[in-house]
C-alpha positions as CSV (number, residue, x, y, z in Angstrom):
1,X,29.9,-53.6,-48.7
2,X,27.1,-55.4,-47.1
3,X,27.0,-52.7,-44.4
4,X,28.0,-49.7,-46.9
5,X,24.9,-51.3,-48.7
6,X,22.3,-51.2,-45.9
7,X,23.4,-47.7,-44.3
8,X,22.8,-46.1,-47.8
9,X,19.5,-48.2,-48.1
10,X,18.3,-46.4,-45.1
11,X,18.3,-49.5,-42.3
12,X,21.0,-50.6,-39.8
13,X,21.4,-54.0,-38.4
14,X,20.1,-53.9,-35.1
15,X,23.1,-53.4,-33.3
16,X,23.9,-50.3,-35.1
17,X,20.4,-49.2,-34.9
18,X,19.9,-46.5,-32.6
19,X,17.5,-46.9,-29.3
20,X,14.5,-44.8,-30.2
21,X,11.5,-44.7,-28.5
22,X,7.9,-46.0,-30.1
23,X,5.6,-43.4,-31.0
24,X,2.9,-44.7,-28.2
25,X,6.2,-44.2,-25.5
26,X,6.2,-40.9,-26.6
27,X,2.9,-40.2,-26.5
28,X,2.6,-41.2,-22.7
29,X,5.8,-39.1,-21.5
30,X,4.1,-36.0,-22.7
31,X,2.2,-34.0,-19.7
32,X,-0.9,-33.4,-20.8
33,X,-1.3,-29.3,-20.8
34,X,-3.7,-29.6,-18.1
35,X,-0.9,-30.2,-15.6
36,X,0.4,-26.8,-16.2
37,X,-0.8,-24.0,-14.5
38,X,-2.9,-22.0,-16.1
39,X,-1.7,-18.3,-17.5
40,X,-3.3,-15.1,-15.8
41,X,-6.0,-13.2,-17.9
42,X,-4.6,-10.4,-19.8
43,X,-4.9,-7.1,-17.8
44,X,-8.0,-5.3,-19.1
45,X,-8.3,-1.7,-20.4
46,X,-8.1,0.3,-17.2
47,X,-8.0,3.7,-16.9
48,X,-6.2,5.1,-13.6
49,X,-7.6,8.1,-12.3
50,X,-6.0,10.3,-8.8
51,X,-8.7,12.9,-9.6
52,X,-11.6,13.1,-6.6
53,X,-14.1,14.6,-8.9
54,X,-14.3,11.2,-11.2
55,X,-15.2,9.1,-7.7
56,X,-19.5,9.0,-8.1
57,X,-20.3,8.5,-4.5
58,X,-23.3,6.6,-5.5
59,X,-20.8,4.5,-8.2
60,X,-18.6,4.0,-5.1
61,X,-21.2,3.3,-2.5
62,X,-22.3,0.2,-5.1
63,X,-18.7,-1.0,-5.7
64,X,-18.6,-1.0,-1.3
65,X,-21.5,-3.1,-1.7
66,X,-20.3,-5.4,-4.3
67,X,-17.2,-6.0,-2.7
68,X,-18.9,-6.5,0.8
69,X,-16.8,-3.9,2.0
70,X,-17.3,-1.7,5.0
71,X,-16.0,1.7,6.4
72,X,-16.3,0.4,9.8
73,X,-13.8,-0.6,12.0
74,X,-16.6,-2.9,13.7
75,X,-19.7,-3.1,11.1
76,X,-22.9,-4.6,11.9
77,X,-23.2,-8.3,9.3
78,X,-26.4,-9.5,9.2
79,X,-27.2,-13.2,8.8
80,X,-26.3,-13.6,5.4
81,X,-23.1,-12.5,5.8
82,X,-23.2,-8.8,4.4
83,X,-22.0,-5.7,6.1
84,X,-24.5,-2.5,6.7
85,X,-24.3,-0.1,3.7
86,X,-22.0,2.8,3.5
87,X,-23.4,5.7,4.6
88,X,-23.1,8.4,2.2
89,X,-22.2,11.6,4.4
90,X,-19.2,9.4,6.0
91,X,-18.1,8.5,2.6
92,X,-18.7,11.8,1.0
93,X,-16.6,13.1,4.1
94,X,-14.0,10.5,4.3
95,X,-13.2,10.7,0.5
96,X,-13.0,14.7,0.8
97,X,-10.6,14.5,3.1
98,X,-7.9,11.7,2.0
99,X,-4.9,12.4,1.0
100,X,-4.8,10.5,-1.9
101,X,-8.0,9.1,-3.9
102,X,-7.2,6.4,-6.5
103,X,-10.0,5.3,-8.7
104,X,-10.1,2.6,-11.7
105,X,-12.5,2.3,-14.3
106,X,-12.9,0.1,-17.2
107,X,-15.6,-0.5,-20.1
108,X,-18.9,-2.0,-19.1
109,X,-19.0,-4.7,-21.2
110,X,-16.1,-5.9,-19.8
111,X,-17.7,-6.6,-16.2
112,X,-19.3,-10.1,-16.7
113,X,-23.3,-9.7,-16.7
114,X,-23.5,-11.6,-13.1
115,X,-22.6,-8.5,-11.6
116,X,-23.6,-5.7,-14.0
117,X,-26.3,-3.0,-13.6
118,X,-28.9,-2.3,-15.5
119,X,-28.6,-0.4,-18.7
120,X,-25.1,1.0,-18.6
121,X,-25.6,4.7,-19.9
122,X,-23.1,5.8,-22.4
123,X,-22.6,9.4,-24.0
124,X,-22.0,8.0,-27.4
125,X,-24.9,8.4,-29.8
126,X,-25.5,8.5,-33.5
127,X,-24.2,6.9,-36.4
128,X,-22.3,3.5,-35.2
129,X,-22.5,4.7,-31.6
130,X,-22.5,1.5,-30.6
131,X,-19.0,0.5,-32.2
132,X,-17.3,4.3,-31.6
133,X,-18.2,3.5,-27.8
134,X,-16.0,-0.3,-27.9
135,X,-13.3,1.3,-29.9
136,X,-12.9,4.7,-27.5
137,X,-10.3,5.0,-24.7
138,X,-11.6,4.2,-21.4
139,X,-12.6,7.4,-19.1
140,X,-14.3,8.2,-16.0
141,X,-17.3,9.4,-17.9
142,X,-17.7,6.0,-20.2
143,X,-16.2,3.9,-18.1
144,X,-17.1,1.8,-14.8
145,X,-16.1,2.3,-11.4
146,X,-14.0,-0.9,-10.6
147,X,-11.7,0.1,-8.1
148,X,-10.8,2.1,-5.0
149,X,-8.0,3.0,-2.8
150,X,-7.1,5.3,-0.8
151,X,-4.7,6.9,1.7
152,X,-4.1,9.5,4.8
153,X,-1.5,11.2,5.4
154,X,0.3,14.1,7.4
155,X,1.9,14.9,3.7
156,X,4.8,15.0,5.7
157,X,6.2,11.9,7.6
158,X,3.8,9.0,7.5
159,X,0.6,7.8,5.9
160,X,-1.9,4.5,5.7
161,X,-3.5,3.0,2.8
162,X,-7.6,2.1,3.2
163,X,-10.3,0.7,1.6
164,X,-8.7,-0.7,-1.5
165,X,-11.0,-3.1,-3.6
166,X,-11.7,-3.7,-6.9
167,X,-14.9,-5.6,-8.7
168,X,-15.5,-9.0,-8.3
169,X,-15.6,-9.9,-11.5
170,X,-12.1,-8.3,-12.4
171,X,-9.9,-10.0,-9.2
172,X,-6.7,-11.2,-10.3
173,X,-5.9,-9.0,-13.1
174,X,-3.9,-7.0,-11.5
175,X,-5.9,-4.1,-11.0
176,X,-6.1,-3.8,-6.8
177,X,-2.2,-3.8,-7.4
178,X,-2.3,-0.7,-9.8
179,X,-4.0,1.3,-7.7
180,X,-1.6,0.3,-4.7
181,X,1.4,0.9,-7.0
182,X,-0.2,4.5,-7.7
183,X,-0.6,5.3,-4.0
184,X,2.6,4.5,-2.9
185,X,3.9,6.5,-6.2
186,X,2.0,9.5,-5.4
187,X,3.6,8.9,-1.4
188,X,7.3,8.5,-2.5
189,X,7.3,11.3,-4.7
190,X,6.3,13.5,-1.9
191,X,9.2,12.1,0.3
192,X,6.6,9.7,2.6
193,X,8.3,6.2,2.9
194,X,6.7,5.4,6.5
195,X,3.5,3.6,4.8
196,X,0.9,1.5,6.5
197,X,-1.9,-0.7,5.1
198,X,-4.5,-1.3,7.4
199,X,-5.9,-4.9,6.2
200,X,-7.7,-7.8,7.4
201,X,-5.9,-11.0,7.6
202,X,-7.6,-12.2,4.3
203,X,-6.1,-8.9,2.7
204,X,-2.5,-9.5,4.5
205,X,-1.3,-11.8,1.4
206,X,-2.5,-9.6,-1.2
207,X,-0.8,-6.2,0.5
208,X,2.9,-8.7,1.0
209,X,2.5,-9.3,-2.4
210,X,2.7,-5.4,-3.3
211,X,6.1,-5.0,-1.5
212,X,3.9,-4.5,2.6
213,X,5.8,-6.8,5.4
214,X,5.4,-7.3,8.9
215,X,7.4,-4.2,10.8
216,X,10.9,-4.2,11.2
217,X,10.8,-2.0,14.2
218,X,8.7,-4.6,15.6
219,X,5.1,-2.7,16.2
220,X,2.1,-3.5,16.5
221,X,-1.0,-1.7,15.7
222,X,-3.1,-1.4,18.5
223,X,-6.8,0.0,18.3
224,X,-8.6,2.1,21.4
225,X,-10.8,-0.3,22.2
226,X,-11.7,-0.5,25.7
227,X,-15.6,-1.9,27.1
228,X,-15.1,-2.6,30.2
229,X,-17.7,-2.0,32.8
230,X,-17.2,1.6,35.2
231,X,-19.0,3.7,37.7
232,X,-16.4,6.5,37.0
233,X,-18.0,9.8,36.5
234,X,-15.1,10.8,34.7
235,X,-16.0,8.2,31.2
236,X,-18.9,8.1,29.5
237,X,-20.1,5.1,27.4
238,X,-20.4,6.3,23.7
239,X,-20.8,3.8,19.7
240,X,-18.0,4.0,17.8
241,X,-18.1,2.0,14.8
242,X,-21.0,-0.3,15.5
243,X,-19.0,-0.6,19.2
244,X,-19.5,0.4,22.6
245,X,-16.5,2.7,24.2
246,X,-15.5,4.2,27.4
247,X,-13.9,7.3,26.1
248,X,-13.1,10.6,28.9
249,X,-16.2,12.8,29.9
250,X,-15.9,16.1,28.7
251,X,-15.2,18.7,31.8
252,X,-17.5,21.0,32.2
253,X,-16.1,24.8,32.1
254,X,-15.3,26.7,35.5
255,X,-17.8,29.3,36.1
């Protein structure tokens, strides 16, 4: 009875009581939430565009700059660490001639003021322009240029992915692997599965990360790069990207 007594009263003699914890034990077993690792930002309102026509060379030439990105094989860096600036014919030219041309754009309130213009110009006016402009789907007219990418192909056998970079401000939300994912898309659905990306060893994680591996084949990419020295009449010394070449002299024509 005495034991019916206590159970029903709510306590236990302490050898039927069971072995809980105190309150400050608990407290110290749970991880604080700092030890977990943090969740990725959620992917921002992007608009993903194949068309050539929404690439602004001068929009493009800026994001080149932002992103310290050059065209050249071999650019020139000056002291601070910053590559030449893209010169617009070449890009103009280079663009116009890809393959493929994969552009990203987002609203411009959404690139952190560190690295935004001046006066973003917008096409929305009048009554509560302001708020139709935050609530309207992102296009290549109101939106920003915030990525690139590109590829060349023979549109029939084989192809390689350049030049893909996307704002500072916007790394890590997924958006350089959008526009990788659209590339090789575009590629597959034209048959082309022998894909290249040529990257810098920085880039090489980013690229394995969208599915790119080391060759199974075994090759290597190899660059004409030769600088030796000659007295051969037959080369000439010529600049290709910001580097000095011995490529063949041109023979002159039989009269």
């Amino acid at each position: 009875m005495a034991v019916a007594t206590a159970v029903h009263g709510g306590y236990l003699p302490s050898k039927l009581r069971p072995s809980v914890p105190s309150p400050p034990k608990i407290a110290a077993e749970i991880k604080p939430n700092a030890a977990r690792p943090p969740l990725p930002p959620p992917p921002p309102s992007i608009l993903i565009s194949t068309n050539p026509v929404h690439v602004n060379p001068q929009h493009l030439i800026q994001l080149y700059a932002l992103c310290n990105h050059s065209c050249h094989r071999f650019p020139t860096v000056d002291a601070a660490g910053k590559v030449e600036p893209v010169d617009e014919l070449k890009l103009r030219t280079a663009v116009a001639h890809s393959s493929i041309v994969v552009s990203a754009f987002t609203k411009p309130e959404l690139v952190t003021r560190e690295y935004s213009t001046p006066a973003e110009v917008t096409s929305f006016v009048g009554i509560g322009g302001d708020w139709i402009r935050k609530v309207a789907p992102v296009t290549a007219e109101n939106g920003r240029l915030i990525g690139f990418g590109r590829a060349v192909s023979d549109l029939g056998l084989t192809a390689s992915i350049y030049d893909v970079m996307v704002h500072p401000a916007l790394r890590g939300r997924g958006v350089g692997r959008m526009i990788v994912q659209k590339i090789i898309r575009m590629l597959t659905n034209r048959g082309i599965y022998d894909i290249a990306a040529l990257c810098t060893d920085n880039e090489s994680q980013f690229f394995r990360a969208c599915g790119f591996g080391d060759d199974m084949l075994g090759a290597t990419t190899m660059m004409y790069t030769r600088a030796t020295s000659t007295d051969s009449k037959d080369e000439e010394m010529i600049s290709a990207g910001r580097k000095l070449l011995l490529v063949p002299r041109p023979r002159e024509l039989s009269k």
